[in-house]
C-alpha positions in Angstrom: -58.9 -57.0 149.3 -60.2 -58.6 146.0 -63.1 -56.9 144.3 -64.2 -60.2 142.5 -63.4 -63.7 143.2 -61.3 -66.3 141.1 -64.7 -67.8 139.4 -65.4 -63.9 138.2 -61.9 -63.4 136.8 -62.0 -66.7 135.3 -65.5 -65.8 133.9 -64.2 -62.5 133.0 -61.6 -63.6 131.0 -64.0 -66.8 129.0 -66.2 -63.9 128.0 -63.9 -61.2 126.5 -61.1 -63.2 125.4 -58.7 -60.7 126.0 -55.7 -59.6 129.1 -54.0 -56.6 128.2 -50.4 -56.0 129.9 -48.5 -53.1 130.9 -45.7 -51.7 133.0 -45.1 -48.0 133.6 -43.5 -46.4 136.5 -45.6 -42.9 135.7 -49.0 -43.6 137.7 -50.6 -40.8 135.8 -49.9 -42.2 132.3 -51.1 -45.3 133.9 -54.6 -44.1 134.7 -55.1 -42.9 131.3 -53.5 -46.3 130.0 -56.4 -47.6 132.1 -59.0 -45.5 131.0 -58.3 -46.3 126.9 -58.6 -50.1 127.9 -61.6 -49.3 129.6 -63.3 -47.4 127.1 -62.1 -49.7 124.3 -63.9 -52.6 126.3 -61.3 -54.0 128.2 -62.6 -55.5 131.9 -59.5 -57.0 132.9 -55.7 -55.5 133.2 -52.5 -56.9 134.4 -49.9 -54.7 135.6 -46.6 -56.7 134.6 -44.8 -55.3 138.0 -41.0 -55.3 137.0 -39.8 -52.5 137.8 -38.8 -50.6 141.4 -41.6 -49.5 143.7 -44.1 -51.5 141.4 -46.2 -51.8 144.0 -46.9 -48.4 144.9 -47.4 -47.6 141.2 -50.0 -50.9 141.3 -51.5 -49.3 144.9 -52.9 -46.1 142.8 -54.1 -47.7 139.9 -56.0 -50.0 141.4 -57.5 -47.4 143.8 -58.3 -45.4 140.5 -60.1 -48.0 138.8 -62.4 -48.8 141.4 -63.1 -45.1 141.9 -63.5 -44.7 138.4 -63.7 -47.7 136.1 -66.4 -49.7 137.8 -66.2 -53.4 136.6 -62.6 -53.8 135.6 -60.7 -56.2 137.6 -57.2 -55.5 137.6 -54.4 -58.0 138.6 -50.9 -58.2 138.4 -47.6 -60.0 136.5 -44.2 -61.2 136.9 -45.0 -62.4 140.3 -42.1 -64.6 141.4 -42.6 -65.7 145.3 -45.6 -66.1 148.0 -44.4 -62.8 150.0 -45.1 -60.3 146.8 -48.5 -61.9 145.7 -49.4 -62.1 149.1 -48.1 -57.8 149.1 -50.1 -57.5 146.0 -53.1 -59.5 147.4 -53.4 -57.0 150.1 -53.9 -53.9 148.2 -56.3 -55.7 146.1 -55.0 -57.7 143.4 -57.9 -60.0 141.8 -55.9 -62.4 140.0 -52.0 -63.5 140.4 -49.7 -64.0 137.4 -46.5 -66.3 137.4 -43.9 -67.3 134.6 -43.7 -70.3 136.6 -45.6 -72.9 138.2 -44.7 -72.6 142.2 -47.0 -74.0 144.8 -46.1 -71.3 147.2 -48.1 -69.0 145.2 -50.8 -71.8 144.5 -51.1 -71.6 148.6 -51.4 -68.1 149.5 -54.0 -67.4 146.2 -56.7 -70.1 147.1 -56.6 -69.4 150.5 -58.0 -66.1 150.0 -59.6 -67.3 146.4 -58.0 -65.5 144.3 -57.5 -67.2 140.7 -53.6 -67.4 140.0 -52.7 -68.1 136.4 -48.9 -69.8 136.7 -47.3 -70.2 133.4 -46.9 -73.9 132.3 -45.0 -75.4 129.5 -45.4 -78.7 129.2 -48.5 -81.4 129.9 -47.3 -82.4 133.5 -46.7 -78.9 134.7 -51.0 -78.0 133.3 -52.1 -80.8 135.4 -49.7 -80.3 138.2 -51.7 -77.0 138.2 -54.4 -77.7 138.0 -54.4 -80.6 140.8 -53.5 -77.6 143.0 -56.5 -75.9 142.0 -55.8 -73.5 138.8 -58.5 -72.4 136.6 -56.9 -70.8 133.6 -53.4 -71.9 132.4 -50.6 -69.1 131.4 -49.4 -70.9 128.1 -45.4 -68.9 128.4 -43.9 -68.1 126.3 -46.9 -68.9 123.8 -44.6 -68.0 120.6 -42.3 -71.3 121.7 -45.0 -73.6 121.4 -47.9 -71.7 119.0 -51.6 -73.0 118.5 -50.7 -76.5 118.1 -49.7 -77.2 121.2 -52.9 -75.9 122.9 -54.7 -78.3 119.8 -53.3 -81.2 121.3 -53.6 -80.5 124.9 -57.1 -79.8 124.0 -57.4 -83.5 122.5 -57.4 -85.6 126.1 -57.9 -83.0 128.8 -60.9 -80.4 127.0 -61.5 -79.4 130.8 -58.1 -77.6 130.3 -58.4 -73.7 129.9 -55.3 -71.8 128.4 -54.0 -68.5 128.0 -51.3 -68.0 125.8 -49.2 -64.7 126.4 -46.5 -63.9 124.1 -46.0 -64.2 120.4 -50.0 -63.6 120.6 -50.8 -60.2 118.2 -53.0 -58.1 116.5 -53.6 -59.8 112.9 -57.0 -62.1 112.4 -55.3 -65.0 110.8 -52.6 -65.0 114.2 -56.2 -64.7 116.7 -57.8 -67.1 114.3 -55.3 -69.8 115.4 -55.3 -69.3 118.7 -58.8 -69.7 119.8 -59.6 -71.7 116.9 -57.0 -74.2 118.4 -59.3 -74.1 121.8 -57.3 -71.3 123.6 -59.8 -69.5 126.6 -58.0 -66.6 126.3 -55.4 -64.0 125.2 -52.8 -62.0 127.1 -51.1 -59.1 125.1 -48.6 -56.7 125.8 -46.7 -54.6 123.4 -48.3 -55.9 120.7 -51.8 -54.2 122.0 -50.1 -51.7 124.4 -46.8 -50.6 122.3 -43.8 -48.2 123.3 -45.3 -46.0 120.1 -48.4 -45.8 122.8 -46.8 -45.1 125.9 -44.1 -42.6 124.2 -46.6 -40.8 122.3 -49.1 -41.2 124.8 -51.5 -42.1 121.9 -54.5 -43.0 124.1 -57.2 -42.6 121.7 -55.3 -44.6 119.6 -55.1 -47.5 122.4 -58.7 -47.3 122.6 -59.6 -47.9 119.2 -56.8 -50.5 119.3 -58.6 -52.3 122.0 -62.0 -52.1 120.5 -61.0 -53.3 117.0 -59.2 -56.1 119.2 -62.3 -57.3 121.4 -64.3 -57.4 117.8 -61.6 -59.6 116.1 -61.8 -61.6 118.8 -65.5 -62.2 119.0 -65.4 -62.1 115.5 -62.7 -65.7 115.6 -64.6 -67.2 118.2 -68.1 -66.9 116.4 -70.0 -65.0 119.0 
């Protein structure tokens, strides 16, 4: 079951700006993958579950982090049908990501309240979405559309919330434009957790990575 509900995650993820993703089949690497978010600043993780057995790789994390890393909400990625959210839902899963906006999903999420981020591409999917309950909007794949197209989004509908994930990265100027352009949020994956990370297992580097990160962020947003 959830350890926070979808208005948490959604609060979560207003205050720190910031969704780090990862895949890894090792669940030990993993926990320490974890533990440099963590101690960077990170509250939130998604586990991008593409590969076999996924779940039971996602099953051990998330029973480490809420042994160990009290206050960080993990969820999970590349969710693609009802049946596996509902899978990951049961061993605790507080938030649901999809590249695609499917009402299936919508369905099984709000009825236990869980906030599901599907990812949208165009105005009539967002409010589509959002009629069906979303809080945050996956902007996928962000590098196809860039700042602008939250900017305008932004323009008639200001209730909207986005995250962009993908072509989101480490430099000021590239963070800059996305929240200056009204974005609520940013997912990053190998651009925050790279294969130089996981093949080196360079976790105090991730750490610093992820605090420098967190302070650009605040930094761009004028907190």
């Amino acid at each position: 079951m959830s350890q926070f509900s979808r208005i948490e995650i959604a609060s979560l993820m207003k205050e720190t700006g910031l969704v780090p993703l990862f895949y890894h089949p090792d669940t030990n690497l993993g926990k320490n993958i974890l533990k440099a978010c963590y101690d960077g600043g990170a509250r939130l993780i998604e586990f991008t579950a593409r590969g076999d057995f996924a779940h039971e790789v996602f099953s051990e994390l998330n029973k480490y982090i809420i042994q160990e890393l009290p206050g960080m909400a993990m969820g999970v990625g590349s969710i693609t049908d009802a049946a596996a959210a509902s899978l990951y839902m049961q061993m605790g899963a507080n938030f649901i990501v999809t590249p695609s906006l499917r009402e299936d999903i919508a369905i099984v999420c709000n009825r236990r309240k869980v906030l599901w981020s599907p990812g949208c591409g165009s105005v009539t999917e967002i409010n589509k979405a959002e009629e069906m309950g979303c809080e945050i909007i996956k902007l996928f794949p962000g590098a196809n559309f860039g700042p602008d197209f939250i900017k305008a989004i932004k323009g008639p509908q200001p209730w909207t919330s986005v995250m962009p994930t993908g072509g989101v990265t480490l430099e000021e100027s590239n963070l800059k434009a996305w929240f200056g352009a009204g974005a609520t949020c940013v997912g990053m994956g190998s651009n925050l957790i790279s294969k130089s990370v996981l093949e080196n297992k360079d976790y105090s580097g991730l750490e610093d990575t992820v605090r420098k990160t967190l302070a650009l962020i605040k930094k761009v947003r004028g907190f």
